[in-house]
C-alpha positions as CSV (number, residue, x, y, z in Angstrom):
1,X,148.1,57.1,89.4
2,X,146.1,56.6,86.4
3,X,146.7,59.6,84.0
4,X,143.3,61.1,82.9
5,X,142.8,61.7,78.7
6,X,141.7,65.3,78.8
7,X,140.0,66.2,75.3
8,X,137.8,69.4,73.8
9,X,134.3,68.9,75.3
10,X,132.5,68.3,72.0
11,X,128.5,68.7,71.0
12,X,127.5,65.3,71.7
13,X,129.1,65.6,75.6
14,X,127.0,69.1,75.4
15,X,123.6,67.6,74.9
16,X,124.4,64.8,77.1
17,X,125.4,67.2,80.2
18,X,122.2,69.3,78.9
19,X,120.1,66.0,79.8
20,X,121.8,65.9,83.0
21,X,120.7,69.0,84.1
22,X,117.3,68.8,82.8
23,X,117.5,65.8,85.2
24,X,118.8,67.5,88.0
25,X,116.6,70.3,87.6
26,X,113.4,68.8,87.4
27,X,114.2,66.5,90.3
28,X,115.1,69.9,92.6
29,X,112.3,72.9,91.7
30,X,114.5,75.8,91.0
31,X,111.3,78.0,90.1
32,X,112.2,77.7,86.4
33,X,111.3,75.0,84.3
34,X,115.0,73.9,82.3
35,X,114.2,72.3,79.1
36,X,117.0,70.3,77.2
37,X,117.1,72.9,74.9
38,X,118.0,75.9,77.7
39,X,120.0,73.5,79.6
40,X,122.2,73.2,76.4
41,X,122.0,76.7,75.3
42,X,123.4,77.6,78.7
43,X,126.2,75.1,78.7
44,X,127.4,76.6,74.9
45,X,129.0,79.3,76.9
């Protein structure tokens, strides 16, 4: 089994998950329109 290198998530993985869900979310119409910038600010928490 290859052993996984676990790491603090730091800001650049932040604005590159925030992308992903900007993706996801404009692909699937949740009723609200996720910009990068709310994607990110909700993945700060």
């Amino acid at each position: 089994m290859q052993d996984l290198k676990i790491r603090l998530i730091e800001n650049k993985d932040l604005i590159e998950l925030a992308d992903i869900y900007n993706e996801t979310y404009r692909v699937f119409d949740v009723g609200e329109k996720w910009t990068k910038k709310s994607s990110y600010d909700l993945l700060k928490y």
